[in-house]
BAFIMI-319409 format. One record per residue (C-alpha): residue in one letter; chain; x, y, z. Coordinates in steps of 0.1 Angstrom, whole numbers, padded with zeros to 4 digits. Layout:
N
{aa=A&ch=A&x=X&y=Y&z=Z}
...
This chain:
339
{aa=X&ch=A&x=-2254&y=1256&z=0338}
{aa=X&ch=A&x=-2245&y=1242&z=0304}
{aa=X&ch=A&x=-2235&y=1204&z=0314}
{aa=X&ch=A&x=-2247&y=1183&z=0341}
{aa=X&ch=A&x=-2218&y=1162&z=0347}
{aa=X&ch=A&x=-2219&y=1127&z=0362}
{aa=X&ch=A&x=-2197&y=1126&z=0393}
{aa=X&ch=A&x=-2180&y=1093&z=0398}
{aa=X&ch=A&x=-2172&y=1076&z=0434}
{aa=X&ch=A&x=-2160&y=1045&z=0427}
{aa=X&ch=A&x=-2130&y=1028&z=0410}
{aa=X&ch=A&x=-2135&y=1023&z=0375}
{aa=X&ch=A&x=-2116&y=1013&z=0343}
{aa=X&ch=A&x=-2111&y=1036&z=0315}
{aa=X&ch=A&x=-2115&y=1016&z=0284}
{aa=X&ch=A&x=-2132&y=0977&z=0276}
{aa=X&ch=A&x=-2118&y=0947&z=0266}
{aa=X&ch=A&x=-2115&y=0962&z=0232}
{aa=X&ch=A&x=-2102&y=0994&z=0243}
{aa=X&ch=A&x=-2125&y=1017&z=0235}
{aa=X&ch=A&x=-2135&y=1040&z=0256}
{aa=X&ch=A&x=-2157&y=1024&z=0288}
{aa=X&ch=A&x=-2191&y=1045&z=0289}
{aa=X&ch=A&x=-2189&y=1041&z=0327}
{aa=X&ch=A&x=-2160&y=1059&z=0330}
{aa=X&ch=A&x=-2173&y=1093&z=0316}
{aa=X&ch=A&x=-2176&y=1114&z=0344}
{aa=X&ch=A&x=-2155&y=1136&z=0366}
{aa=X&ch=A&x=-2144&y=1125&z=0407}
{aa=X&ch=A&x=-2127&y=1141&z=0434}
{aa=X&ch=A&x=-2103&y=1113&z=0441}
{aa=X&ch=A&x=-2084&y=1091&z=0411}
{aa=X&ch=A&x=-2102&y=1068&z=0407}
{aa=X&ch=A&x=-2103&y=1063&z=0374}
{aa=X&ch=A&x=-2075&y=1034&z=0361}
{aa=X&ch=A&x=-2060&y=1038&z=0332}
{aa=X&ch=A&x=-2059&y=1007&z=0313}
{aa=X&ch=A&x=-2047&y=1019&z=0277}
{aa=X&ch=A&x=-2049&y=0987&z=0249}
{aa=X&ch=A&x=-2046&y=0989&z=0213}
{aa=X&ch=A&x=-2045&y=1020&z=0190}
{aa=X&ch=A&x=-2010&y=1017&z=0183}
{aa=X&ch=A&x=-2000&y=1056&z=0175}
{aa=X&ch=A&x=-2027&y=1073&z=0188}
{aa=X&ch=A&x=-2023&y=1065&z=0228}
{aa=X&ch=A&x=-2004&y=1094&z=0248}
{aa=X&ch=A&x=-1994&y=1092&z=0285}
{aa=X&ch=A&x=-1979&y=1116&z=0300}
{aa=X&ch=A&x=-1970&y=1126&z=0340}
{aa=X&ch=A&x=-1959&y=1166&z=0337}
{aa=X&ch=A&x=-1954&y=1179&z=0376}
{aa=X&ch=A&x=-1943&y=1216&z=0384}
{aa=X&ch=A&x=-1934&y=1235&z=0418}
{aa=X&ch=A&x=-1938&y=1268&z=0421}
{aa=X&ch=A&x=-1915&y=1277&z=0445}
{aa=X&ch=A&x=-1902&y=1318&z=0459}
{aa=X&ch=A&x=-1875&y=1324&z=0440}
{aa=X&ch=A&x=-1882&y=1299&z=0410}
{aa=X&ch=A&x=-1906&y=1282&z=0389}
{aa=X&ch=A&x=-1892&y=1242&z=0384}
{aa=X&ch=A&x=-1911&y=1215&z=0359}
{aa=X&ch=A&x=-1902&y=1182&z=0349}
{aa=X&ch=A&x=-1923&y=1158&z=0327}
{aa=X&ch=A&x=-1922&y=1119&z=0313}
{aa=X&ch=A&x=-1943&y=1108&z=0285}
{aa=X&ch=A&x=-1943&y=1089&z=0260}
{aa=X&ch=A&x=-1964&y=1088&z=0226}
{aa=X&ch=A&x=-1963&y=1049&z=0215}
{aa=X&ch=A&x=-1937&y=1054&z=0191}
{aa=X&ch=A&x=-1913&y=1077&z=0207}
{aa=X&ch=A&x=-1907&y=1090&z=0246}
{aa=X&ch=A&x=-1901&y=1127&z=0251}
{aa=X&ch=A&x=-1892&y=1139&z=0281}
{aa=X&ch=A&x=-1885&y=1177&z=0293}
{aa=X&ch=A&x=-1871&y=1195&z=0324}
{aa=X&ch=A&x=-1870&y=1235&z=0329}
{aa=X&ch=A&x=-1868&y=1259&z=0350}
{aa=X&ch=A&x=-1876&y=1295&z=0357}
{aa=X&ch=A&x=-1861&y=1320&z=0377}
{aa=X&ch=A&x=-1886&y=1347&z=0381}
{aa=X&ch=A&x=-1863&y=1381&z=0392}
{aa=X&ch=A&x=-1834&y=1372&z=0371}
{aa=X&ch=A&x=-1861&y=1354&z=0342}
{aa=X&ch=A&x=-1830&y=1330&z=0338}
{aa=X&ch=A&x=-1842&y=1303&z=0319}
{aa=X&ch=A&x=-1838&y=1270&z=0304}
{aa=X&ch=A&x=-1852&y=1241&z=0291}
{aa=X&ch=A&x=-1837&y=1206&z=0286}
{aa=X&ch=A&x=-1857&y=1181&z=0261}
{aa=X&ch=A&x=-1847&y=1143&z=0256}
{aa=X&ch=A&x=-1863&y=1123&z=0226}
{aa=X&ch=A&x=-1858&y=1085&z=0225}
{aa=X&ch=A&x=-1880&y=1062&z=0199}
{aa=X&ch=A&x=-1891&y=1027&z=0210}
{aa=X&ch=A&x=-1873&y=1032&z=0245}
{aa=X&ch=A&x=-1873&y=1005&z=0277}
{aa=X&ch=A&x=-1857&y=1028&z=0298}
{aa=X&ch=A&x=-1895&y=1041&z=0307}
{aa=X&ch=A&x=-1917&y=1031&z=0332}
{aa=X&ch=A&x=-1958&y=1051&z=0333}
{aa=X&ch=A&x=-1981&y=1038&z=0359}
{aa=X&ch=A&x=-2019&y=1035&z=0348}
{aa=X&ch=A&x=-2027&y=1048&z=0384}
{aa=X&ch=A&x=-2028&y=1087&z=0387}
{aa=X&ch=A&x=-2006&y=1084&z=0418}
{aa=X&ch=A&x=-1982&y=1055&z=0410}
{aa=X&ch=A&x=-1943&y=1050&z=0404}
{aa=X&ch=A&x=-1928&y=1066&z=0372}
{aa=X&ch=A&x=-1892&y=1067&z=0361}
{aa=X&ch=A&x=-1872&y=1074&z=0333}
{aa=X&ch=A&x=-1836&y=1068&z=0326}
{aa=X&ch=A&x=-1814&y=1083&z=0303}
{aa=X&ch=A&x=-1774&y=1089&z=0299}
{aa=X&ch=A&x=-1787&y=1128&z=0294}
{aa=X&ch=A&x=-1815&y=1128&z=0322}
{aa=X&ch=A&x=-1830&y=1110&z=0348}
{aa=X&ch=A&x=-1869&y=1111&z=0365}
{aa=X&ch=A&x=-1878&y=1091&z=0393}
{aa=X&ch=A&x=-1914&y=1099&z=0410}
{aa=X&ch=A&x=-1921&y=1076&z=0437}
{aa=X&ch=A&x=-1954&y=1077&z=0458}
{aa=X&ch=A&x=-1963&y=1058&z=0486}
{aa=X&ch=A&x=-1995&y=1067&z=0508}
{aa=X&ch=A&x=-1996&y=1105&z=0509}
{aa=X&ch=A&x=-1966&y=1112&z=0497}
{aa=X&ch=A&x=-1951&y=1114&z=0459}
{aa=X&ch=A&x=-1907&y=1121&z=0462}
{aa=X&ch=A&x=-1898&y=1135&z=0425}
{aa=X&ch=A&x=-1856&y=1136&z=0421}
{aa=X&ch=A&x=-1845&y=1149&z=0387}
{aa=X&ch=A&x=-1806&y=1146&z=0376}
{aa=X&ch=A&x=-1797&y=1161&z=0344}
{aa=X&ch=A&x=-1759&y=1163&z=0339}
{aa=X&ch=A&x=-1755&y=1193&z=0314}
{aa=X&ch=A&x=-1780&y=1217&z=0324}
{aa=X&ch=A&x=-1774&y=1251&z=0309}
{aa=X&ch=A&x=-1740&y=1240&z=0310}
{aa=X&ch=A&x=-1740&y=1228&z=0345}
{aa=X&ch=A&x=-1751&y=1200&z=0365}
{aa=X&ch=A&x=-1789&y=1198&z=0379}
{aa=X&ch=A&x=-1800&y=1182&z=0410}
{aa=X&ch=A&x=-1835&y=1183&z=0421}
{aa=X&ch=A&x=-1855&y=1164&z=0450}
{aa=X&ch=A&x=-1890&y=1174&z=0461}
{aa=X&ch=A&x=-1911&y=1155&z=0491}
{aa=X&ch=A&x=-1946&y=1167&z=0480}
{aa=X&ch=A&x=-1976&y=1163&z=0503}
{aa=X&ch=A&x=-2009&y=1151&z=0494}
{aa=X&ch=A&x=-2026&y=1159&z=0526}
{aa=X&ch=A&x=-2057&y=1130&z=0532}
{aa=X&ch=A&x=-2084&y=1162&z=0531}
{aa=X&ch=A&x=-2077&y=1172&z=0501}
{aa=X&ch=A&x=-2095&y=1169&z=0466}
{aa=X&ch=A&x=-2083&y=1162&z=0429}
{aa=X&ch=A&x=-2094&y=1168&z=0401}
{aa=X&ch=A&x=-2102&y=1134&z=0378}
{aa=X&ch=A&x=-2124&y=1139&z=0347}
{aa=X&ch=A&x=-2127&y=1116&z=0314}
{aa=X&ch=A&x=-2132&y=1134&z=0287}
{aa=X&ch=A&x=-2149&y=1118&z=0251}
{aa=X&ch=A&x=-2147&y=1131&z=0219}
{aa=X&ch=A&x=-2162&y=1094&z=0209}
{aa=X&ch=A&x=-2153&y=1059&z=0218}
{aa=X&ch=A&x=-2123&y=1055&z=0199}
{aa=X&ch=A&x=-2111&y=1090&z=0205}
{aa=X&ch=A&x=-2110&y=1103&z=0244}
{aa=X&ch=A&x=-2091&y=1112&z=0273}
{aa=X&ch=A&x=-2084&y=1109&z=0315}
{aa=X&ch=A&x=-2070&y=1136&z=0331}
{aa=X&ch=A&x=-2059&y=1140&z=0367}
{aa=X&ch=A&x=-2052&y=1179&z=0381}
{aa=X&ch=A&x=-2037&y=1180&z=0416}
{aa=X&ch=A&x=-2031&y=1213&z=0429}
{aa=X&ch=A&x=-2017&y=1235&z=0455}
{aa=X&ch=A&x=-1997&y=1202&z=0469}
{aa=X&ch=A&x=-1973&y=1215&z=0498}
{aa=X&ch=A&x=-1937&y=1208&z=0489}
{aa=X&ch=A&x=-1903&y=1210&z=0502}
{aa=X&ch=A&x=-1871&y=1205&z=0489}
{aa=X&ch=A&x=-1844&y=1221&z=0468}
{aa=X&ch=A&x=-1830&y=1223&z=0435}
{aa=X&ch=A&x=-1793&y=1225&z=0429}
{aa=X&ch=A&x=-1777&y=1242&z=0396}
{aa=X&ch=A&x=-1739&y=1247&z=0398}
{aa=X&ch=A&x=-1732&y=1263&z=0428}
{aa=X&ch=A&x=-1768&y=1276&z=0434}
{aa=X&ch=A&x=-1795&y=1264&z=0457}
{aa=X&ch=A&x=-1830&y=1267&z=0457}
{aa=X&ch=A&x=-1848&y=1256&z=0489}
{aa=X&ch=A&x=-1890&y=1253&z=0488}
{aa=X&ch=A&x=-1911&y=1250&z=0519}
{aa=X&ch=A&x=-1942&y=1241&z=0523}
{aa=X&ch=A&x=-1960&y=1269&z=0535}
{aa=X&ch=A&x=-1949&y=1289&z=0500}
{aa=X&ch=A&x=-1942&y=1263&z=0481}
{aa=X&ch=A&x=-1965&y=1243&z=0457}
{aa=X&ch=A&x=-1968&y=1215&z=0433}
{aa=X&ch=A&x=-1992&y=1207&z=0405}
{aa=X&ch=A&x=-1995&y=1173&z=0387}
{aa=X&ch=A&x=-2012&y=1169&z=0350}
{aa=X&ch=A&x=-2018&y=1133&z=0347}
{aa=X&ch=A&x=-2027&y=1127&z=0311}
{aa=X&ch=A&x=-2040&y=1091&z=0294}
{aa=X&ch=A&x=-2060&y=1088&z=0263}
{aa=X&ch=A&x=-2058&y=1083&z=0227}
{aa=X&ch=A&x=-2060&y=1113&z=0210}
{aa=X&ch=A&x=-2067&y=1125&z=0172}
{aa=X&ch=A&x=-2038&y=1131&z=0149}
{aa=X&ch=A&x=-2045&y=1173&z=0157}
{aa=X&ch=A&x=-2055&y=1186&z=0182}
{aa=X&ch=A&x=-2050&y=1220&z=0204}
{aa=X&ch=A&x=-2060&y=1233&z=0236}
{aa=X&ch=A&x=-2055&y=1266&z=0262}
{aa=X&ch=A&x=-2050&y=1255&z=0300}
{aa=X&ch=A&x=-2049&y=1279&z=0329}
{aa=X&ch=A&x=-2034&y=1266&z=0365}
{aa=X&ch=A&x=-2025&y=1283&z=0395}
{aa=X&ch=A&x=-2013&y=1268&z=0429}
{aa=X&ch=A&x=-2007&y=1295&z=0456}
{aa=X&ch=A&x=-2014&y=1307&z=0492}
{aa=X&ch=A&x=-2034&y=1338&z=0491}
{aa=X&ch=A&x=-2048&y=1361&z=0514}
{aa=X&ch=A&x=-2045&y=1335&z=0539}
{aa=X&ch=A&x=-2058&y=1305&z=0519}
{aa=X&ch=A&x=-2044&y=1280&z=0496}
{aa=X&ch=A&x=-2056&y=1287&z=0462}
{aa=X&ch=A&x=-2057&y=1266&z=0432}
{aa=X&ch=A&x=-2073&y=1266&z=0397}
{aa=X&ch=A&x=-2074&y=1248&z=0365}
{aa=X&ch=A&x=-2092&y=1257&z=0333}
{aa=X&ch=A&x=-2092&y=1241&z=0300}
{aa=X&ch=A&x=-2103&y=1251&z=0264}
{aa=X&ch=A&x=-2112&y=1241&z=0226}
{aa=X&ch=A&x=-2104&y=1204&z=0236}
{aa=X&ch=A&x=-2131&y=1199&z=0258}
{aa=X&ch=A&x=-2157&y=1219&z=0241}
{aa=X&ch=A&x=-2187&y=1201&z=0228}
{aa=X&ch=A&x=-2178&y=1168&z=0247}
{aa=X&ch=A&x=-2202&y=1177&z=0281}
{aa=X&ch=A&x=-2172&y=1175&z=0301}
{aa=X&ch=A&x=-2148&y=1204&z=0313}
{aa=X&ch=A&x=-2116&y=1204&z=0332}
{aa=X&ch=A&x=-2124&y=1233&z=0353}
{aa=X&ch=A&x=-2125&y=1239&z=0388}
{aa=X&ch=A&x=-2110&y=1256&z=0416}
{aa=X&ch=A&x=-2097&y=1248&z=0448}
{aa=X&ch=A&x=-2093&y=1267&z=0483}
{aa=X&ch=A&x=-2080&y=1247&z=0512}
{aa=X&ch=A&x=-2077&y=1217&z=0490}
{aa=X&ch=A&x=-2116&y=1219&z=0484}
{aa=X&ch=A&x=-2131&y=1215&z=0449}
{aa=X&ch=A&x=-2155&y=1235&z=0436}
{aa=X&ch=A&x=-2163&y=1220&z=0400}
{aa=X&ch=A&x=-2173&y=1244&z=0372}
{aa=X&ch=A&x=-2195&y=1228&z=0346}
{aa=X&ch=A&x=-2198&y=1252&z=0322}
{aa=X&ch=A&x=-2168&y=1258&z=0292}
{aa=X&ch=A&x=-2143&y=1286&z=0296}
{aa=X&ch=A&x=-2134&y=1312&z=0271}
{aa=X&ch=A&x=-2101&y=1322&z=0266}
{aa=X&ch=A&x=-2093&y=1357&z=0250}
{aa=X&ch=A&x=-2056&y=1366&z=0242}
{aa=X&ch=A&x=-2040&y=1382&z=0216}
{aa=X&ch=A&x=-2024&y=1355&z=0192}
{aa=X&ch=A&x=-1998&y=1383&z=0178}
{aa=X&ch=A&x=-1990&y=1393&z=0216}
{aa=X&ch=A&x=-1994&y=1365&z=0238}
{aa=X&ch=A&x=-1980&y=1386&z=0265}
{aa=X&ch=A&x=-2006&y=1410&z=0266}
{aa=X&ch=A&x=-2033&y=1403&z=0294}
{aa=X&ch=A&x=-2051&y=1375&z=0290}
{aa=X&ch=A&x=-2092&y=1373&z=0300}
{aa=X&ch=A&x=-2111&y=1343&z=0310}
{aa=X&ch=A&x=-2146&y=1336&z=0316}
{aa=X&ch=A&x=-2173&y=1308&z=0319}
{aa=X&ch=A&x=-2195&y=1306&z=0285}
{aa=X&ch=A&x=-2224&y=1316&z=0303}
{aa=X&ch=A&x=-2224&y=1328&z=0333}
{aa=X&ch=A&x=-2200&y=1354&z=0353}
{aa=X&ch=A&x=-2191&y=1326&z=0378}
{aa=X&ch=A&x=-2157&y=1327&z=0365}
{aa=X&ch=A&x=-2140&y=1360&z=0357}
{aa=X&ch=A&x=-2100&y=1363&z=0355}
{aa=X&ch=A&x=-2074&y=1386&z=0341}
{aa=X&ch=A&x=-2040&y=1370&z=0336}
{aa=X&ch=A&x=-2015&y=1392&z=0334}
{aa=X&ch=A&x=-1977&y=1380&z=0318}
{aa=X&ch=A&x=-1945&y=1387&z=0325}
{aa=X&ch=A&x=-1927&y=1361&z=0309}
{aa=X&ch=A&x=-1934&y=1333&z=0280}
{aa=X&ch=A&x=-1919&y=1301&z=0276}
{aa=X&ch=A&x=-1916&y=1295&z=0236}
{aa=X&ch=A&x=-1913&y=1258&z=0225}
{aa=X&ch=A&x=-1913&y=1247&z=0188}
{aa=X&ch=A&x=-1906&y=1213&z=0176}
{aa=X&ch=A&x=-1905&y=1199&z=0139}
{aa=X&ch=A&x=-1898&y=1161&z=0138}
{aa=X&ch=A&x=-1921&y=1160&z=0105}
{aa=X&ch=A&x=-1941&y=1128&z=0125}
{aa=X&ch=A&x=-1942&y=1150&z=0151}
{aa=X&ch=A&x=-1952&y=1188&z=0152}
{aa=X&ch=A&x=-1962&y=1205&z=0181}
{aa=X&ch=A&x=-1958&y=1244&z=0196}
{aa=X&ch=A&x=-1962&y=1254&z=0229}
{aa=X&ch=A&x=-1965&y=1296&z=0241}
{aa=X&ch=A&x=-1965&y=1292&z=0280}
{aa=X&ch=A&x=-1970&y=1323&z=0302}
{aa=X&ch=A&x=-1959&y=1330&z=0334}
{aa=X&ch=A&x=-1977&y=1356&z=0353}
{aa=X&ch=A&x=-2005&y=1366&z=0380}
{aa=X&ch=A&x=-2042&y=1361&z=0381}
{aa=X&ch=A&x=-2070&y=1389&z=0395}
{aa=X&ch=A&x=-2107&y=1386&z=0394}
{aa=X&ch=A&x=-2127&y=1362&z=0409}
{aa=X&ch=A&x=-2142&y=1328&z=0411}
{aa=X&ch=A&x=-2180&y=1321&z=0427}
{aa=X&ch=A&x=-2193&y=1290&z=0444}
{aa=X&ch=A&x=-2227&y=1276&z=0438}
{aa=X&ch=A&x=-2239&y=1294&z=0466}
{aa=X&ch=A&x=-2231&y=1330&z=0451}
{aa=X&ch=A&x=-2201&y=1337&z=0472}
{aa=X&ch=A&x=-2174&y=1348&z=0450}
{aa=X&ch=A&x=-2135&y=1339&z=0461}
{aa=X&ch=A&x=-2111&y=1369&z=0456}
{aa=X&ch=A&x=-2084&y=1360&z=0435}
{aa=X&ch=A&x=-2054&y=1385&z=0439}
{aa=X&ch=A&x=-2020&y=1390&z=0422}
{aa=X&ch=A&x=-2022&y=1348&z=0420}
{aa=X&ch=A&x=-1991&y=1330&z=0407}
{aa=X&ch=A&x=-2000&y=1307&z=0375}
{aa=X&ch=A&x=-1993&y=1299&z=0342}
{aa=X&ch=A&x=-2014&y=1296&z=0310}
{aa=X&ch=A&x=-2005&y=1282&z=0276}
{aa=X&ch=A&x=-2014&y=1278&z=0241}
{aa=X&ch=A&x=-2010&y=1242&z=0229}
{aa=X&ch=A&x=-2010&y=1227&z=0192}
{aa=X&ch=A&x=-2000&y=1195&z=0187}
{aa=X&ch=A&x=-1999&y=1167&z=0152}
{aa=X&ch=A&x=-1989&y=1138&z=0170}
């Protein structure tokens, strides 16, 4: 085992009066129960709430965030037969028409002319509606009741590059979901036995570089629900990791870092990954579509190469047994960011 990470089981505040980063907060939990009270570092604080559904016919994501000086904000959507797709990105600077809870499960909104987000949760339940009026040249209505059934774990981990410089993260996966999503004259229905959401909950204040790989899945499987989340480069070196799986809404926390192979001239050739150290983790990602998104604002640079695709291999609990994972839905990305 590489890291011996702290677990945390009671409510605690991210940063001190001065906000820095709160020693007691380093850690990892199974419920959020980390707050995230964000002060100071003008520029350098990010928030963000990104939520995606994997539904039958259609993969559907919308996100709010906001980086202190501007709030970007994106909705898109993936077909996976026809691989229609399209993406739909608003940039305001300085804007009021925001709202970010420091609560992993709190209310969000945000309100343009161009687009509208409203998540709402109450108890265990989060409703996500998403209006955008010119979507691919037609109008876009979506409305999602996700369940966050009382059993069920999430994943909560702080990581710290150093006091001034760190991060909360909240993963909730394999949330059963119903709803639809209307585009023109199409409909999309989700149900809960085949449908699933994931949340990234995202607080920190970040360096003015920095990149990362993430790996998700949320799917039923062979009978189970199935969910995973791994993370590299941003958490390496910090003794914290964002990886873990889930089956049944049960967490199994993986302490070591995971290694990401891929082929940066081909992202859409398989993709292998792997604890550091151990074979407790070993998957094959397999593509068949990638989501491309470059942006220049000269402040702000980032580029994004998100695949779409199906995990094999396995996963192993501590007591040896290894989970099959078989022709799994998911997503994995390459992220670089100046912000």
């Amino acid at each position: 085992m590489q890291h011996v990470e702290r677990e945390l089981t009671e409510h605690v505040m991210l940063c001190d009066a001065k906000g820095q980063l709160n020693p007691g907060a380093i850690g990892y939990a199974r419920q959020p129960i980390v707050v995230s009270n964000l002060r100071g570092n003008f520029m350098r604080k990010k928030k963000w709430n990104y939520w995606c559904v994997f539904g039958e016919e259609i993969f559907f994501s919308a996100t709010i965030s906001h980086l202190d000086y501007a709030t970007v904000c994106f909705v898109y959507m993936l077909n996976y037969e026809t691989q229609r797709f399209h993406e739909k990105t608003i940039v305001v600077p300085f804007t009021r028409q925001l709202k970010l809870s420091d609560k992993v499960l709190g209310t969000c909104h945000f309100h343009h002319g161009d687009m509208a987000i409203q998540i709402d949760h109450q108890q265990h339940n989060t409703q996500l509606q998403v209006d955008v009026e010119d979507f691919d040249g037609e109008a876009l209505h979506a409305s999602f009741d996700i369940q966050h059934p009382e059993t069920y774990d999430s994943l909560n981990v702080v990581i710290p590059w150093n006091r001034q410089t760190f991060q909360f993260t909240g993963k909730h996966l394999s949330l059963p979901t119903s709803g639809t999503v209307k585009i023109g004259n199409q409909q999309f229905e989700f149900e809960p036995e085949y449908s699933f959401a994931v949340l990234d909950y995202g607080r920190g204040v970040w360096p003015r570089e920095s990149s990362w790989n993430w790996a998700m899945a949320s799917q039923r499987s062979l009978g189970r629900s199935i969910g995973l989340n791994f993370g590299g480069k941003w958490t390496d070196g910090t003794g914290m990791t964002e990886n873990a799986f889930f089956v049944n809404g049960k967490m199994t926390k993986i302490h070591e870092d995971v290694l990401f192979h891929y082929n940066r001239e081909n992202y859409k050739e398989p993709w292998l990954i792997h604890t550091k150290f151990s074979d407790d983790v070993k998957l094959t990602f397999t593509p068949f579509y990638e989501r491309v998104s470059i942006s220049d604002m000269k402040l702000v640079k980032s580029e994004v190469h998100q695949l779409f695709g199906y995990y094999n291999g396995y996963v192993r609990h501590p007591d040896g047994k290894k989970v099959k994972i078989l022709e799994v839905l998911g997503a994995i990305e390459e992220h670089y960011a100046k912000w």
